[in-house]
PDBQT receptor file of N, H, CA, C and O in Angstrom, charges set to zero:
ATOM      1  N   UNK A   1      49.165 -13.324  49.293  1.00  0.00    +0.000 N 
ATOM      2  CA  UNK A   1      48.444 -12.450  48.360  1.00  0.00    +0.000 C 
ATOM      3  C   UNK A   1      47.313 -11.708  49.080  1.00  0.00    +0.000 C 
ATOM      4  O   UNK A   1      47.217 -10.490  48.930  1.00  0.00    +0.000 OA
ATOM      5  N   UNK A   2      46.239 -12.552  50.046  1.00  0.00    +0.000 N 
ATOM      6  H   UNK A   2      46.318 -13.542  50.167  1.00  0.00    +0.000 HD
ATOM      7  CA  UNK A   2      45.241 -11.853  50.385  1.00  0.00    +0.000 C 
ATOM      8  C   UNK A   2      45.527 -10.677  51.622  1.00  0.00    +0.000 C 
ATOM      9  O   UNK A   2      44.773  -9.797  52.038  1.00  0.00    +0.000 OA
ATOM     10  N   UNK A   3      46.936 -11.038  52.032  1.00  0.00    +0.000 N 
ATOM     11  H   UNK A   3      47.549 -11.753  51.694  1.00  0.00    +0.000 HD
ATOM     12  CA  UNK A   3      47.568 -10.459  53.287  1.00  0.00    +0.000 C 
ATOM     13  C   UNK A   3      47.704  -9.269  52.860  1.00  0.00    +0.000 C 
ATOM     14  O   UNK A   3      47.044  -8.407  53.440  1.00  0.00    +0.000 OA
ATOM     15  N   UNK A   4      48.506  -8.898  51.835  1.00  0.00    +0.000 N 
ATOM     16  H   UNK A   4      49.042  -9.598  51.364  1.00  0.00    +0.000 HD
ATOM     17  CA  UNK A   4      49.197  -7.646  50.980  1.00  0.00    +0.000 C 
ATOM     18  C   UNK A   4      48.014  -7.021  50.458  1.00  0.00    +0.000 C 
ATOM     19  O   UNK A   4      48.210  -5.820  50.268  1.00  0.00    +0.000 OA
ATOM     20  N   UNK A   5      46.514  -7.516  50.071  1.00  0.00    +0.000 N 
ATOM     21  H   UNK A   5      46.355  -8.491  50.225  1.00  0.00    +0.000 HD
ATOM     22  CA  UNK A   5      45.212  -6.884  49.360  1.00  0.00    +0.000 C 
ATOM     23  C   UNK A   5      44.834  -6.216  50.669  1.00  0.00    +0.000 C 
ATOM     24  O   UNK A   5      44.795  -4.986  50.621  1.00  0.00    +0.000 OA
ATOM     25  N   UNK A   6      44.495  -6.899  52.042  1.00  0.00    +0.000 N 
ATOM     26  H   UNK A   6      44.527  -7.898  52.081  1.00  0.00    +0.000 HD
ATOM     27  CA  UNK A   6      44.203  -6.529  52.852  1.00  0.00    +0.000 C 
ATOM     28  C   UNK A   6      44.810  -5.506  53.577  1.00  0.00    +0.000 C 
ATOM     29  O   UNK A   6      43.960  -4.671  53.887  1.00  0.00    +0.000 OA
ATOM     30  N   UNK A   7      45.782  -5.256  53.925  1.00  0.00    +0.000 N 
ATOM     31  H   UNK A   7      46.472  -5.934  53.673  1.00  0.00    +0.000 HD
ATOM     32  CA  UNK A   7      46.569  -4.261  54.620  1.00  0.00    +0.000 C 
ATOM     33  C   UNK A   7      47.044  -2.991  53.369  1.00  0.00    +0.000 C 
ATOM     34  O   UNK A   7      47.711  -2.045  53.787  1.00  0.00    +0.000 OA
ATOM     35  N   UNK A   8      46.736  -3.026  52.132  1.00  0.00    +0.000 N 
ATOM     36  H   UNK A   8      46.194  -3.795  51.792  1.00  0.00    +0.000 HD
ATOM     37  CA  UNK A   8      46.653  -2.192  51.356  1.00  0.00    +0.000 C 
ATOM     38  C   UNK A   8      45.412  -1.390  51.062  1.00  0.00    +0.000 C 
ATOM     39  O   UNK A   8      45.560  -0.202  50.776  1.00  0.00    +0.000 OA
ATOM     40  N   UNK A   9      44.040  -1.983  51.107  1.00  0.00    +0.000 N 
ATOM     41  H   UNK A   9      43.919  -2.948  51.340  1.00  0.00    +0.000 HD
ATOM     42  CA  UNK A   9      43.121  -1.668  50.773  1.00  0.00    +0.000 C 
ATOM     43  C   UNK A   9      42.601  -0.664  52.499  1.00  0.00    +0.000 C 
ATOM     44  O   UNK A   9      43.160  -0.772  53.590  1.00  0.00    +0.000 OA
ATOM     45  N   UNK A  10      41.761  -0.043  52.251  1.00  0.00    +0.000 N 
ATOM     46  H   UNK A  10      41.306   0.045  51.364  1.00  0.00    +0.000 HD
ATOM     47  CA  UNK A  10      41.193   1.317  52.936  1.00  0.00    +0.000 C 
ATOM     48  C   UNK A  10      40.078   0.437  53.634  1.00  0.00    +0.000 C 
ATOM     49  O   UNK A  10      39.723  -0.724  53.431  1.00  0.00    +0.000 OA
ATOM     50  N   UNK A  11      39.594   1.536  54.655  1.00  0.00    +0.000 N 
ATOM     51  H   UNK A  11      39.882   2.479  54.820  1.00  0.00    +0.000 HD
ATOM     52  CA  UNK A  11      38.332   0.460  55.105  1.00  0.00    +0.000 C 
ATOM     53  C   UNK A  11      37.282   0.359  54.510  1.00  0.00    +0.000 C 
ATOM     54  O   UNK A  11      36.692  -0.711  54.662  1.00  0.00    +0.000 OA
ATOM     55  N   UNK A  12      36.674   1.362  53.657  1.00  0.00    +0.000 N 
ATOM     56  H   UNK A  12      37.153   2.231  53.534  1.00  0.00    +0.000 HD
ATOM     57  CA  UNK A  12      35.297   0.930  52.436  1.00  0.00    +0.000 C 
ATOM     58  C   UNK A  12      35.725  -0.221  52.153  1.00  0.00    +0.000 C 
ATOM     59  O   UNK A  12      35.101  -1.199  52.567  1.00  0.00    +0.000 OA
ATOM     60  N   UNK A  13      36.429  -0.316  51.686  1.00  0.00    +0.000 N 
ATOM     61  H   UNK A  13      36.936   0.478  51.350  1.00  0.00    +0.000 HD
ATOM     62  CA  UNK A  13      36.980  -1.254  50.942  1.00  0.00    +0.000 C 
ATOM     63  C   UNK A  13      36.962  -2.886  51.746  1.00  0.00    +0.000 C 
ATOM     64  O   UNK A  13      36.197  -3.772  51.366  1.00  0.00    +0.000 OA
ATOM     65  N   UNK A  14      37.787  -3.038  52.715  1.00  0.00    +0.000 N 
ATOM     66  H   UNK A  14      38.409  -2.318  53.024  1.00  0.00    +0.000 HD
ATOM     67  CA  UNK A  14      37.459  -3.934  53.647  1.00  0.00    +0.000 C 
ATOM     68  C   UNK A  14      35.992  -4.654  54.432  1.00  0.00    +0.000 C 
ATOM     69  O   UNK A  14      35.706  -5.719  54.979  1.00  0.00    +0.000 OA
ATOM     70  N   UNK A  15      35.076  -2.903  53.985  1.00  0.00    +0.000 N 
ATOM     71  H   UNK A  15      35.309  -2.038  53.541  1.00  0.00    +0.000 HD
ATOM     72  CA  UNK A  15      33.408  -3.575  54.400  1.00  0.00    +0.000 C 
ATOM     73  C   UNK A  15      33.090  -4.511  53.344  1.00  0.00    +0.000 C 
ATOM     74  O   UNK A  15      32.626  -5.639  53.506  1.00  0.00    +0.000 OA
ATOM     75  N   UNK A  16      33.441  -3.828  52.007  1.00  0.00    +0.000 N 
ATOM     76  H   UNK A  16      33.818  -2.911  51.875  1.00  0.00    +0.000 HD
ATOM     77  CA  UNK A  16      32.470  -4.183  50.951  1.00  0.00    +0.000 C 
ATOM     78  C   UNK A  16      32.894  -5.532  50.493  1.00  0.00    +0.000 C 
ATOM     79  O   UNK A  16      32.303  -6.022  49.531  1.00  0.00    +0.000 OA
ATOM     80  N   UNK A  17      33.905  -6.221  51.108  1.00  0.00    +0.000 N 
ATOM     81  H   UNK A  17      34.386  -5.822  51.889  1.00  0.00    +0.000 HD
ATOM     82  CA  UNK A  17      34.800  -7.288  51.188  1.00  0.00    +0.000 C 
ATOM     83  C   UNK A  17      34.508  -8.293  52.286  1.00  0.00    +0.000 C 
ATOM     84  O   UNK A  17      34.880  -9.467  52.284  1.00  0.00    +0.000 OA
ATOM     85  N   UNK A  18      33.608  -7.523  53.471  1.00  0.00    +0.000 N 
ATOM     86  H   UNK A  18      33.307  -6.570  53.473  1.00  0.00    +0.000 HD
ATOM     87  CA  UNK A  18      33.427  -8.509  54.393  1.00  0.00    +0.000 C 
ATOM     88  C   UNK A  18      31.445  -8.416  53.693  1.00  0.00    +0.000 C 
ATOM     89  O   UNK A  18      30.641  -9.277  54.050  1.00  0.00    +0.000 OA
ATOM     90  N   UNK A  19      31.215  -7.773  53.163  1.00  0.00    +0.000 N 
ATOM     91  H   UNK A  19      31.868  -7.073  52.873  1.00  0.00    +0.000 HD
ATOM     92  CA  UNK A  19      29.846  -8.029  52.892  1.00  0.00    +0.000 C 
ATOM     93  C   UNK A  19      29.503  -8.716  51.753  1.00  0.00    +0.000 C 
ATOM     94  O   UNK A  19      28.372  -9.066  51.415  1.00  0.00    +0.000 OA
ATOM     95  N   UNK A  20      30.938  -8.956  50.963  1.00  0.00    +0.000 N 
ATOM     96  H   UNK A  20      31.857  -8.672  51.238  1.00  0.00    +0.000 HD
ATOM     97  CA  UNK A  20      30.632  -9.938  49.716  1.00  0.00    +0.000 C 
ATOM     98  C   UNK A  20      30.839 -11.391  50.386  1.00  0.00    +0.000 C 
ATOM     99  O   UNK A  20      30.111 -12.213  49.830  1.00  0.00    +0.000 OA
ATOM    100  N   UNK A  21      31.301 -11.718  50.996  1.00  0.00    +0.000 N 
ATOM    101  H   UNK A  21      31.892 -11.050  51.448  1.00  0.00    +0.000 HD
ATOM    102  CA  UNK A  21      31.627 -12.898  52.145  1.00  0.00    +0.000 C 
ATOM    103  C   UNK A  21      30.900 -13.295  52.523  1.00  0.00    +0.000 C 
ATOM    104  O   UNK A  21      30.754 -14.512  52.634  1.00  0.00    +0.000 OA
ATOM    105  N   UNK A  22      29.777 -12.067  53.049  1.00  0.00    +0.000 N 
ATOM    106  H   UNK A  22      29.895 -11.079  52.959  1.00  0.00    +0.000 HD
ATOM    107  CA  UNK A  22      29.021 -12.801  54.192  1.00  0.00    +0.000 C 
ATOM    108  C   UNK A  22      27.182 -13.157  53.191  1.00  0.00    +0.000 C 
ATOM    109  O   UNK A  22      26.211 -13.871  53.442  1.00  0.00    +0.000 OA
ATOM    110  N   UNK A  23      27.486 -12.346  52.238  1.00  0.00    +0.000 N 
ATOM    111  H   UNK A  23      28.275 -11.767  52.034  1.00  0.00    +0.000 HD
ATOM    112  CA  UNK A  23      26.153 -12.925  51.059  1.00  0.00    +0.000 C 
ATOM    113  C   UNK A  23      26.513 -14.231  50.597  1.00  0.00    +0.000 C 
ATOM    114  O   UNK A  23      25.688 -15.125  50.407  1.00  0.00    +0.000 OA
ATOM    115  N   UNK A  24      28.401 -14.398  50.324  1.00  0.00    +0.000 N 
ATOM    116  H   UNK A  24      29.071 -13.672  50.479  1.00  0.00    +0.000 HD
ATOM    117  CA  UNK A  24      28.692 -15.797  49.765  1.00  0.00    +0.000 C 
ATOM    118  C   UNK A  24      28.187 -16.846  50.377  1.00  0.00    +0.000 C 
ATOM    119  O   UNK A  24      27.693 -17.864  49.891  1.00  0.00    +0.000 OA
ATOM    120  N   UNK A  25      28.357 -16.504  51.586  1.00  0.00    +0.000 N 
ATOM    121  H   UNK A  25      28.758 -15.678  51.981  1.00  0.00    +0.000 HD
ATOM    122  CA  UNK A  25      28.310 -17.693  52.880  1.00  0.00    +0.000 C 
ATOM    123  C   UNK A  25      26.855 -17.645  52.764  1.00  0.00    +0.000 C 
ATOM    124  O   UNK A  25      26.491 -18.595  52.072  1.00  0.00    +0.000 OA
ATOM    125  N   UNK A  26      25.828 -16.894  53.175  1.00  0.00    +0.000 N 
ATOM    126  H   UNK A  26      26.125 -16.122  53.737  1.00  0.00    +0.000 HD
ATOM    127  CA  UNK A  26      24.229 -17.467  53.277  1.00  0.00    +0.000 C 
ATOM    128  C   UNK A  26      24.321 -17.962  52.001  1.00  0.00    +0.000 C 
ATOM    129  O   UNK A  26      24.315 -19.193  52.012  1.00  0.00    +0.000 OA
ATOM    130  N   UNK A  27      24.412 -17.430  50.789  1.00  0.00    +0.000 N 
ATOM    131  H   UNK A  27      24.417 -16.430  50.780  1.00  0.00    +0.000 HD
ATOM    132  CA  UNK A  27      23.694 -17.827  49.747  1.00  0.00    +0.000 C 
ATOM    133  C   UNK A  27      23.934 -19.608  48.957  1.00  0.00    +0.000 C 
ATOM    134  O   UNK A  27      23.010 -20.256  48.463  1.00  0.00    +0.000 OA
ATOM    135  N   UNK A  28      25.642 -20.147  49.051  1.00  0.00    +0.000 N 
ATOM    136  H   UNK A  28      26.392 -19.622  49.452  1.00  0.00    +0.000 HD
ATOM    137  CA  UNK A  28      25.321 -21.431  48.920  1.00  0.00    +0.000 C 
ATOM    138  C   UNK A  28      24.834 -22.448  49.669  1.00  0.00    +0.000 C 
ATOM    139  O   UNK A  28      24.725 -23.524  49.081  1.00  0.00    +0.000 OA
ATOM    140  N   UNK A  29      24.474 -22.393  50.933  1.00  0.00    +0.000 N 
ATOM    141  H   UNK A  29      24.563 -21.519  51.410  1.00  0.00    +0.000 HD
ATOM    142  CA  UNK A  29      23.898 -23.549  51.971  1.00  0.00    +0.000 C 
ATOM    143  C   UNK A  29      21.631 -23.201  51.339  1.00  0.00    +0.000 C 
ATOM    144  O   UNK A  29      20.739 -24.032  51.510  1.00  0.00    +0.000 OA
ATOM    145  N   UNK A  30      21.479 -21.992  50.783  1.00  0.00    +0.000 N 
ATOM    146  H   UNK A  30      22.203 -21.317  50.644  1.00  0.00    +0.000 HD
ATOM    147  CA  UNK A  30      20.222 -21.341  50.357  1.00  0.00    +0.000 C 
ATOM    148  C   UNK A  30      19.977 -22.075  49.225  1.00  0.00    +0.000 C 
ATOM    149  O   UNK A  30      19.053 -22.865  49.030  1.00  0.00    +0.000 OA
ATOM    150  N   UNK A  31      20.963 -21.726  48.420  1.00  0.00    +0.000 N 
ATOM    151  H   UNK A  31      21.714 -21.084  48.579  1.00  0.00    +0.000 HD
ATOM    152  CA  UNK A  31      20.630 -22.463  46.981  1.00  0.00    +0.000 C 
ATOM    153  C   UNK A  31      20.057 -23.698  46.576  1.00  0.00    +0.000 C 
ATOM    154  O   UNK A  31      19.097 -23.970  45.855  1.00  0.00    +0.000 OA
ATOM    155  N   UNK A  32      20.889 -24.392  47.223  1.00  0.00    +0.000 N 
ATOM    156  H   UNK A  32      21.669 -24.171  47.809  1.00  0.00    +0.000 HD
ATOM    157  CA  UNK A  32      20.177 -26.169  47.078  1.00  0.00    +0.000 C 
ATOM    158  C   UNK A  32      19.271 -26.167  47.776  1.00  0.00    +0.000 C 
ATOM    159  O   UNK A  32      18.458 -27.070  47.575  1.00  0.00    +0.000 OA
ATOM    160  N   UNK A  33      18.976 -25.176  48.908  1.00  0.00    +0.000 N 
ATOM    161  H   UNK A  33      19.636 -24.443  49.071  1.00  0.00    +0.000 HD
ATOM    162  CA  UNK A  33      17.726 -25.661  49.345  1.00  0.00    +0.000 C 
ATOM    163  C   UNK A  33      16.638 -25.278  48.644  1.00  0.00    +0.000 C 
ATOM    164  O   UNK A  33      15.566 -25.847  48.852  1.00  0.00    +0.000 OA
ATOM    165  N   UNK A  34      16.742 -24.288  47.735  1.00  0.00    +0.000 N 
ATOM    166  H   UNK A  34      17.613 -23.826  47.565  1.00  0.00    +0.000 HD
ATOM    167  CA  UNK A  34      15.420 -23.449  47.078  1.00  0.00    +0.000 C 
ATOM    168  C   UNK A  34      15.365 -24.929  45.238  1.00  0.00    +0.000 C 
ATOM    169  O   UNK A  34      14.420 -25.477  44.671  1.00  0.00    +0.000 OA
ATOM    170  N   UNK A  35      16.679 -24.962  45.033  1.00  0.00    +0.000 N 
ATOM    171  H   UNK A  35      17.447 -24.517  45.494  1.00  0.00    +0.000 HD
ATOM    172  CA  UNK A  35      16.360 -26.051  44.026  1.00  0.00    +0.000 C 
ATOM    173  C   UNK A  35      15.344 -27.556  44.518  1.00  0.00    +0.000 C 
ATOM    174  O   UNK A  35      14.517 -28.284  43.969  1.00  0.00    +0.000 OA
ATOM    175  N   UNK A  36      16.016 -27.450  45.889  1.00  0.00    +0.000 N 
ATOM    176  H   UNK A  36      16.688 -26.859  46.335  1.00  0.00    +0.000 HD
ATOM    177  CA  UNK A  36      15.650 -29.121  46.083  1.00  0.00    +0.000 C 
ATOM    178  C   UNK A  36      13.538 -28.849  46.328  1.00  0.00    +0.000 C 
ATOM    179  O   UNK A  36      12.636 -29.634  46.036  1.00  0.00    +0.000 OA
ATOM    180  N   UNK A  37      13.466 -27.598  46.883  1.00  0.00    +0.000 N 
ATOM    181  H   UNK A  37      14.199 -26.961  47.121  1.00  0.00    +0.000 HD
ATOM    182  CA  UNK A  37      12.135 -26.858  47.089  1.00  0.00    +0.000 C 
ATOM    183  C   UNK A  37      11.309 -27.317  45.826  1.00  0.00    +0.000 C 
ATOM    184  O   UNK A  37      10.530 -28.262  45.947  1.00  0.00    +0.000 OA
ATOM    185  N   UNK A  38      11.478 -26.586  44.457  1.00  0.00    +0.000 N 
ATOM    186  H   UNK A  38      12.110 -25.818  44.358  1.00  0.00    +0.000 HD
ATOM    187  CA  UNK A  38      11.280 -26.383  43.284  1.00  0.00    +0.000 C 
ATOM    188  C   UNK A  38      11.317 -27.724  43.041  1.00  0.00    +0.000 C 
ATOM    189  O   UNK A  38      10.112 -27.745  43.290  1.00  0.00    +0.000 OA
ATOM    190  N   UNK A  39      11.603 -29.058  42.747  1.00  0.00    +0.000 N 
ATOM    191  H   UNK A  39      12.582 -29.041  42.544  1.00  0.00    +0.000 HD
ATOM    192  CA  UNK A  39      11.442 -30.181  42.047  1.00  0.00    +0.000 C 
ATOM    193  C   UNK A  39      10.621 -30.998  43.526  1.00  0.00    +0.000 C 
ATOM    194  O   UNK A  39      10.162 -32.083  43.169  1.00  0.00    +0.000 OA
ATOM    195  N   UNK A  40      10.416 -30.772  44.703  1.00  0.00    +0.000 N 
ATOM    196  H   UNK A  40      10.789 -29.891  44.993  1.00  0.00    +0.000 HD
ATOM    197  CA  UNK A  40       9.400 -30.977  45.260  1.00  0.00    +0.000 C 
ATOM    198  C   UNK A  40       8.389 -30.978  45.226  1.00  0.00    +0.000 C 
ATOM    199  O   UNK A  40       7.533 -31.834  45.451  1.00  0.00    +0.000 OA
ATOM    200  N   UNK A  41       8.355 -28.972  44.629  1.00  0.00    +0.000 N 
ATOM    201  H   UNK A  41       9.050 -28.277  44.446  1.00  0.00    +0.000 HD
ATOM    202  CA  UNK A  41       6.799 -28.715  44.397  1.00  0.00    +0.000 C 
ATOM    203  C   UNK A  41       6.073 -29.330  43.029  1.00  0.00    +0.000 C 
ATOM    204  O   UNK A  41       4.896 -29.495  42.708  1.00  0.00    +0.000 OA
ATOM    205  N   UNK A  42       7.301 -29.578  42.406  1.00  0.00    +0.000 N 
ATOM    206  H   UNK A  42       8.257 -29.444  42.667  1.00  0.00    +0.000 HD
ATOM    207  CA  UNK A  42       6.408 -30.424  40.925  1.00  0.00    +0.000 C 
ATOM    208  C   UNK A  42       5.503 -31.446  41.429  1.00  0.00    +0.000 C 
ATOM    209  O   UNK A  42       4.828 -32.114  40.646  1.00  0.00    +0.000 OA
TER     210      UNK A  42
């Protein structure tokens, strides 16, 4: 499936695909750390 999205889709398309990826990737290893932050600072 992702083979056939990929080799179909244009290259905008392919950025805005490697830049939703690469926010995915920082943002859950971020998250728990900003929660675990927040019930610290209580």
């Amino acid at each position: 499936m992702w083979q056939s999205v990929w080799s179909d889709s244009s290259t905008a398309e392919k950025i805005v695909i490697a830049i939703i990826l690469i926010v995915t990737g920082l943002a859950i290893p971020v998250i728990p750390i900003v929660w675990l932050a927040r019930i610290i600072a209580r």
